[in-house]
Biopython code that builds the backbone (N, CA, C, O; Angstrom):
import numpy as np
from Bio.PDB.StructureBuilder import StructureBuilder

atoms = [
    (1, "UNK", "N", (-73.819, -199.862, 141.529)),
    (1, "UNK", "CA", (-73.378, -198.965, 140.470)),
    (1, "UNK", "C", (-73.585, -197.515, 140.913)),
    (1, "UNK", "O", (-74.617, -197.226, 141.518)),
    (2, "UNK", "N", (-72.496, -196.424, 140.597)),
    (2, "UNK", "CA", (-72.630, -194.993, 140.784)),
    (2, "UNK", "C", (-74.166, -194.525, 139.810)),
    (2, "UNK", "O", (-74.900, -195.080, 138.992)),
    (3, "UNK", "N", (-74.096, -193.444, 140.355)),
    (3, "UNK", "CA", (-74.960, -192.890, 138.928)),
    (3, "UNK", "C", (-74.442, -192.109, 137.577)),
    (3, "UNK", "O", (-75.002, -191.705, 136.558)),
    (4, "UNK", "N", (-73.129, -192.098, 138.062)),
    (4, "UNK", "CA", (-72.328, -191.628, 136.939)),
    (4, "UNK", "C", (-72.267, -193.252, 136.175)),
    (4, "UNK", "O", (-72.269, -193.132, 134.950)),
    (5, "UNK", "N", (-72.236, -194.106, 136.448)),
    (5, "UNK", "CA", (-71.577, -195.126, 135.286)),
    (5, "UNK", "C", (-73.063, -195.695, 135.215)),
    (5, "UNK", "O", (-73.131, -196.812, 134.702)),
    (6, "UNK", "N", (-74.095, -195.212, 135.576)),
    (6, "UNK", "CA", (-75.452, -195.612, 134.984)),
    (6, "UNK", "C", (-76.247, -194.048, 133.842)),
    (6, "UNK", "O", (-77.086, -194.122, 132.944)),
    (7, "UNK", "N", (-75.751, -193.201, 134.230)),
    (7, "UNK", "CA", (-75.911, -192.260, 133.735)),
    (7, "UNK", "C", (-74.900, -192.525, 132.002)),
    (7, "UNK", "O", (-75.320, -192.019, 130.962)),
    (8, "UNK", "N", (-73.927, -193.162, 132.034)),
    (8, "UNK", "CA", (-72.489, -193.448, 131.360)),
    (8, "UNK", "C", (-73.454, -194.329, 129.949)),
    (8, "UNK", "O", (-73.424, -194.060, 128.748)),
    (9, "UNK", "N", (-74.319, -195.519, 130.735)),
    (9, "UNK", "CA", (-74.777, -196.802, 130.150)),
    (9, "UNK", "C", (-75.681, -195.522, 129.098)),
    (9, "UNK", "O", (-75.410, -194.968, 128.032)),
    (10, "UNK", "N", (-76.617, -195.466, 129.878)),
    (10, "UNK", "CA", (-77.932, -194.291, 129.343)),
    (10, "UNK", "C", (-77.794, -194.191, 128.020)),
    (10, "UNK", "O", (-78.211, -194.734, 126.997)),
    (11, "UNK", "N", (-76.658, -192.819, 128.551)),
    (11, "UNK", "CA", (-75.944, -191.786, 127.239)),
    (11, "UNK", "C", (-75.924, -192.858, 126.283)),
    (11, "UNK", "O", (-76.884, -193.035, 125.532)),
    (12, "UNK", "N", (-74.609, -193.796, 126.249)),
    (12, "UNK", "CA", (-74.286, -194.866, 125.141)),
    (12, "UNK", "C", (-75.531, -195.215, 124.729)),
    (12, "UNK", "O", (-75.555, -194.950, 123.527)),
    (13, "UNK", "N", (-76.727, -195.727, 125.105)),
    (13, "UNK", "CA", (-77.136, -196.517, 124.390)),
    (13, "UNK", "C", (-78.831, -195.464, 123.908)),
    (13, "UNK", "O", (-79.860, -195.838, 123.345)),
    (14, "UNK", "N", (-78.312, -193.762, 124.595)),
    (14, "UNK", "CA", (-78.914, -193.105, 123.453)),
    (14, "UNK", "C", (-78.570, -192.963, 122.105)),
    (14, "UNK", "O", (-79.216, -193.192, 121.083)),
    (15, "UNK", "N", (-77.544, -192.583, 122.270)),
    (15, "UNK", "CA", (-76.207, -192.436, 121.342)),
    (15, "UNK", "C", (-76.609, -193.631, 120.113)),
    (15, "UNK", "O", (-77.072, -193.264, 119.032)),
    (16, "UNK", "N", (-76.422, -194.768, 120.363)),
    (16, "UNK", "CA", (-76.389, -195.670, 119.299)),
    (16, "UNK", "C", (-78.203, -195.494, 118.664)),
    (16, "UNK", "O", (-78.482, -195.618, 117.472)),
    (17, "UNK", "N", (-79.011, -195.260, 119.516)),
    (17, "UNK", "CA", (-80.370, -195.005, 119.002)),
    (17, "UNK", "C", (-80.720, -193.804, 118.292)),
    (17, "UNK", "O", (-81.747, -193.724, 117.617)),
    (18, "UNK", "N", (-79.740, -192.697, 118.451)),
    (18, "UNK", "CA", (-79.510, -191.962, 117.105)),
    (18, "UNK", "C", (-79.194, -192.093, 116.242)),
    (18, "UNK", "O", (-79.183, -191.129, 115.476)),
    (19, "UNK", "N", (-78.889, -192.938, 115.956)),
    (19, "UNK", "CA", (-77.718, -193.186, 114.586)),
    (19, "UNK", "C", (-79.144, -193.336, 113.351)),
    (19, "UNK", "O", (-79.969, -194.248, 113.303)),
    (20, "UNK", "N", (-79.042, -192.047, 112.407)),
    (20, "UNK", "CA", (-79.671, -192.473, 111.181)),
    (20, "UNK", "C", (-79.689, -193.340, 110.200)),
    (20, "UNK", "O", (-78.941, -193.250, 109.226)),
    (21, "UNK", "N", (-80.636, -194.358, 110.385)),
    (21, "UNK", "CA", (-80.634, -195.587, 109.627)),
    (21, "UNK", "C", (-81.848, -195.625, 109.099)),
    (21, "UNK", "O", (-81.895, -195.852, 107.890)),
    (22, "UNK", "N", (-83.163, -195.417, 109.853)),
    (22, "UNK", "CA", (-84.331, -195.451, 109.169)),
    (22, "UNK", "C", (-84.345, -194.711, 108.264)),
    (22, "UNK", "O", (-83.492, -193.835, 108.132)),
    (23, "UNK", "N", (-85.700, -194.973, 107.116)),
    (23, "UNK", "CA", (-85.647, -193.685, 106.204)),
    (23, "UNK", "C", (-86.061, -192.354, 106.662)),
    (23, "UNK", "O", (-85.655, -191.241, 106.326)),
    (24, "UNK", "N", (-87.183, -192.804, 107.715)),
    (24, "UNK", "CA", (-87.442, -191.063, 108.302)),
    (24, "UNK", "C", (-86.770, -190.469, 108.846)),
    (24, "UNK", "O", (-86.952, -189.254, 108.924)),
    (25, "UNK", "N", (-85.682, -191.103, 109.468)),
    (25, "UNK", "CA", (-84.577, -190.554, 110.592)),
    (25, "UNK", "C", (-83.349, -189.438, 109.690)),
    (25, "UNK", "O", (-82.717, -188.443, 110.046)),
    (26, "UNK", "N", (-83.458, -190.419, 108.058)),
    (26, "UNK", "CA", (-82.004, -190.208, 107.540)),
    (26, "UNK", "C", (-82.132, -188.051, 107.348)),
    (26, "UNK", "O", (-81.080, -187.487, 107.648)),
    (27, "UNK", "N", (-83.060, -187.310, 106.997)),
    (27, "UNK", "CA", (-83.436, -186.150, 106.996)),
    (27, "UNK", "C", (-82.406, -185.221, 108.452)),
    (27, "UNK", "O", (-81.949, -184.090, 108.292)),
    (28, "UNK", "N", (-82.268, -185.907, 109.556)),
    (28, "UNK", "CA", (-82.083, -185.479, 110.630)),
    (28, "UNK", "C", (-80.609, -184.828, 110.618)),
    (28, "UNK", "O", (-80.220, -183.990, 111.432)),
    (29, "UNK", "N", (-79.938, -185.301, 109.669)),
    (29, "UNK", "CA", (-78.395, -185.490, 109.563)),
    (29, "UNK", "C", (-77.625, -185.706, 111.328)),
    (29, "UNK", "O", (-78.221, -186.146, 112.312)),
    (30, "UNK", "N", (-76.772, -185.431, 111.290)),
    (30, "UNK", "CA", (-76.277, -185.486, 112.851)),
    (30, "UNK", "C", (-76.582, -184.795, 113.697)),
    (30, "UNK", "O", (-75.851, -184.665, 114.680)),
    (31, "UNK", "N", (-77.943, -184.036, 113.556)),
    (31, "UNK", "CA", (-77.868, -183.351, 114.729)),
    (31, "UNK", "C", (-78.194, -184.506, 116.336)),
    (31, "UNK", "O", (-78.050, -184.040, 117.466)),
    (32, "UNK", "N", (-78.538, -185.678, 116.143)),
    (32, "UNK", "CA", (-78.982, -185.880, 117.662)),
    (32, "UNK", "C", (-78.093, -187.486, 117.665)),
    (32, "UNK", "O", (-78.423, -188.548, 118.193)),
    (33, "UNK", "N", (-76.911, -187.144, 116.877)),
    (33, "UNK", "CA", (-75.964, -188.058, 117.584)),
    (33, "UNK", "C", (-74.635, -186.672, 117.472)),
    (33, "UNK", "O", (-73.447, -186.969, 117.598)),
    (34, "UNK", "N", (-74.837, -186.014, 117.362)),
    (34, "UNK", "CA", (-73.700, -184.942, 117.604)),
    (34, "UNK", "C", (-73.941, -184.353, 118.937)),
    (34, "UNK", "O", (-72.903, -184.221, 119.585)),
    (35, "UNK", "N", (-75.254, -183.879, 119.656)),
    (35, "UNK", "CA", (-75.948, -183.791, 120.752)),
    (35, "UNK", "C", (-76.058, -184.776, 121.338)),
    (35, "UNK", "O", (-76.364, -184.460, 122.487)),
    (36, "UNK", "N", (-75.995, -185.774, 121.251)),
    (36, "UNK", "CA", (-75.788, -187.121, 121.844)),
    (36, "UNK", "C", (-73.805, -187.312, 122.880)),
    (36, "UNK", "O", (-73.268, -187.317, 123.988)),
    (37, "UNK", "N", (-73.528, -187.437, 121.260)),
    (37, "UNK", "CA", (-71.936, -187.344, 121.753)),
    (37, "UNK", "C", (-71.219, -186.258, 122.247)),
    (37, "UNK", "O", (-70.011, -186.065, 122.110)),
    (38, "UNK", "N", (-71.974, -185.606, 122.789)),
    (38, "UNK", "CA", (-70.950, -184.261, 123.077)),
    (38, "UNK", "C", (-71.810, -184.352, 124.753)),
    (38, "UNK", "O", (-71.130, -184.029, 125.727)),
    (39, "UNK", "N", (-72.910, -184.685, 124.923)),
    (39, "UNK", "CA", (-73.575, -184.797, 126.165)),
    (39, "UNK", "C", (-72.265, -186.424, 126.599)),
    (39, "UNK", "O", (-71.097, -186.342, 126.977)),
    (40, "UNK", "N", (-72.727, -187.125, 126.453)),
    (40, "UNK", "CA", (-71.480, -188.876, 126.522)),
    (40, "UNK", "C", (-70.526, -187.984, 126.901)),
    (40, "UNK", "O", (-70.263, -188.024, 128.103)),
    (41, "UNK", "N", (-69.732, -186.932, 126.036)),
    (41, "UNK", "CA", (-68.244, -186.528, 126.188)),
    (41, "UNK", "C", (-68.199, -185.660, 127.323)),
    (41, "UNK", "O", (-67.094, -185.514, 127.846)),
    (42, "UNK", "N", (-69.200, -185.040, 127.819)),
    (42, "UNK", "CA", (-68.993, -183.919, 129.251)),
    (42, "UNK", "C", (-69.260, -185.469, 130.474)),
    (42, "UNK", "O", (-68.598, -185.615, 131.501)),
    (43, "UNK", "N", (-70.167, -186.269, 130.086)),
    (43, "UNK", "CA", (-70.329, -187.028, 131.172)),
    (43, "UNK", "C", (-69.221, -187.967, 131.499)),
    (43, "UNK", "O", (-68.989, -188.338, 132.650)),
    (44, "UNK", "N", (-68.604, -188.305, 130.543)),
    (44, "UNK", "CA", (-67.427, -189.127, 130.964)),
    (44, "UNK", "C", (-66.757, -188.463, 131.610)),
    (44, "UNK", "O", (-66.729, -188.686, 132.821)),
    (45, "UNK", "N", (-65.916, -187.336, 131.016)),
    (45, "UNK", "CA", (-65.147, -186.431, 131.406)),
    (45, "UNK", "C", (-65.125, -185.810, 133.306)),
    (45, "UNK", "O", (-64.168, -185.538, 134.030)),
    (46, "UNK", "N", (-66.781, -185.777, 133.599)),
    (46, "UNK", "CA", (-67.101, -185.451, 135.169)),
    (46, "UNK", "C", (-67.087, -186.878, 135.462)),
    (46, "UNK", "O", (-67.374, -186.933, 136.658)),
    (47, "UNK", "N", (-66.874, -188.323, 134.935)),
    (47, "UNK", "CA", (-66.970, -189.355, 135.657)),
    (47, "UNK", "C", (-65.620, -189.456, 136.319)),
    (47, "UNK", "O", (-65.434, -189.683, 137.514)),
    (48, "UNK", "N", (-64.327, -189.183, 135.025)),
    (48, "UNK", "CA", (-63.305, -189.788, 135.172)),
    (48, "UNK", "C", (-62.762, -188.425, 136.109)),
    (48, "UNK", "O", (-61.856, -188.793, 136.856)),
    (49, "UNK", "N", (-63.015, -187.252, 136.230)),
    (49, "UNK", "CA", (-62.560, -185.817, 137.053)),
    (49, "UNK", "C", (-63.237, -186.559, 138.170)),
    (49, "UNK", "O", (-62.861, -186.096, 139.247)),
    (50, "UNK", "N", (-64.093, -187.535, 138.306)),
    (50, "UNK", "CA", (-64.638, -187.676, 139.972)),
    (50, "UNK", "C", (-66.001, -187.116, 140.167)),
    (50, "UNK", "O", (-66.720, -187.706, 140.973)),
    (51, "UNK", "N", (-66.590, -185.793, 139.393)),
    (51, "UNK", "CA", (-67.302, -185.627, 139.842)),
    (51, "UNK", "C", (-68.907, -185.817, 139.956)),
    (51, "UNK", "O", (-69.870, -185.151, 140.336)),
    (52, "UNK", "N", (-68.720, -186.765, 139.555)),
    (52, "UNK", "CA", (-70.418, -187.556, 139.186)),
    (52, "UNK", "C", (-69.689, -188.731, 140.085)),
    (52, "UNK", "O", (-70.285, -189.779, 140.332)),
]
sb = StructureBuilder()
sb.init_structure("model")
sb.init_model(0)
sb.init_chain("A")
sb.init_seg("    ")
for serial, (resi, resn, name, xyz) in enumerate(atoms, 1):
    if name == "N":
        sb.init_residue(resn, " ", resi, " ")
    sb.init_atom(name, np.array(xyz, "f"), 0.0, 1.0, " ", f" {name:<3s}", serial, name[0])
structure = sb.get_structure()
């Protein structure tokens, strides 16, 4: 595996571990799956440009 498509896995499955579901989490609103997905969205983006 590259380290871009392990770097790829990472992101995703930070991403889903943001998601506010607990009750302490729910306070957070989107900030750390909006920071989540926008980090996912530059990394794909340098996967599929090649450069990762």
């Amino acid at each position: 595996m590259s380290i871009g498509a392990i770097l790829l896995v990472v992101l995703i499955l930070l991403l889903l571990g943001a998601i506010p579901v607990w009750p302490h989490s729910r306070s957070w609103g989107y900030a750390p799956g909006g920071t989540l997905g926008t980090l996912l969205l530059l990394i794909l983006i340098l996967v599929l440009l090649g450069y990762l």
